[in-house]
C-alpha positions in Angstrom: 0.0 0.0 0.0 1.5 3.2 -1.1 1.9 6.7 1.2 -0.6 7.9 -0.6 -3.0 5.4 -0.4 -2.8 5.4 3.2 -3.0 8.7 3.5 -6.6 8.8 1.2 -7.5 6.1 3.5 -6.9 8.4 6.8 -9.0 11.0 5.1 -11.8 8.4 4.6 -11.7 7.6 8.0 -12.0 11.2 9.2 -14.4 12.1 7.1 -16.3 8.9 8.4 -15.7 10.1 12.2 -16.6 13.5 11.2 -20.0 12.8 9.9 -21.1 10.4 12.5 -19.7 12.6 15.4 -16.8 15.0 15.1 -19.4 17.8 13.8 -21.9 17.7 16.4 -18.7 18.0 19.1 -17.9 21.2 17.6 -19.9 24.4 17.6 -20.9 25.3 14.1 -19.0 22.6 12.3 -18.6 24.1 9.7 -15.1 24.3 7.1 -13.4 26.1 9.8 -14.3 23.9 12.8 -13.2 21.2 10.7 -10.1 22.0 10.1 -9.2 22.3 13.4 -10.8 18.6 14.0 -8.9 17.2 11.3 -5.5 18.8 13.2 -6.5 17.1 16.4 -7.8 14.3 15.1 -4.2 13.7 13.1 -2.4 14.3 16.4 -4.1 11.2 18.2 -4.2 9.1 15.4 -0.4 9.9 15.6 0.0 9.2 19.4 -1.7 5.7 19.2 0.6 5.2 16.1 3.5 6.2 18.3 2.2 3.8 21.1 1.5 0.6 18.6 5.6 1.0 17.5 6.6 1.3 21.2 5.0 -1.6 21.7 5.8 -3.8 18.8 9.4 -2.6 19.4 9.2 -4.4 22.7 8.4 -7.6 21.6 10.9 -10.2 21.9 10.5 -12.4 18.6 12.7 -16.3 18.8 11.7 -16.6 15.0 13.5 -14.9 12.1 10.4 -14.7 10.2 8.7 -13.1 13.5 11.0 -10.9 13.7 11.0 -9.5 10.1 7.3 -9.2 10.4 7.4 -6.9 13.2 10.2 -4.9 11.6 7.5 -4.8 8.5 4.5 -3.8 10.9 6.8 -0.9 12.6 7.5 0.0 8.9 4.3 0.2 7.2 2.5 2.2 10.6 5.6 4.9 10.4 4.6 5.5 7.2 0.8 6.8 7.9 0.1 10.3 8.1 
């Protein structure tokens, strides 16, 4: 999956959020209230990234092919926006 890909798909997903619940959390929720939602909503999505790699990091892996997988996971999840 490509950078760009996963960053259309973390648009998808705010724009999901946003219609189901971000709007109605902010007064107005309008273009401008949005943007500062999508901000926020970036900065979380970055900390539980963050937390995920910390975690996977962590791991202690006996297997080769483990191992390499994790490496792969931490990979691909540093590369979301």
């Amino acid at each position: 999956m490509s950078t760009g890909t996963l960053h259309d798909a973390s648009r998808a997903e705010f724009e999901a959020w946003w219609q189901t619940d971000g709007q109605y959390s902010r007064a107005g929720g309008g273009d401008y209230e949005k943007t500062f939602a999508f901000n926020a909503w970036q900065a979380s999505r970055k900390a539980e990234r963050d937390e995920i790699i910390s975690e996977l990091a962590g791991m202690t892996c006996n297997n080769a092919t483990a191992r390499s997988a994790v490496k792969e996971c931490i990979a691909t999840i540093k590369e979301m926006k």
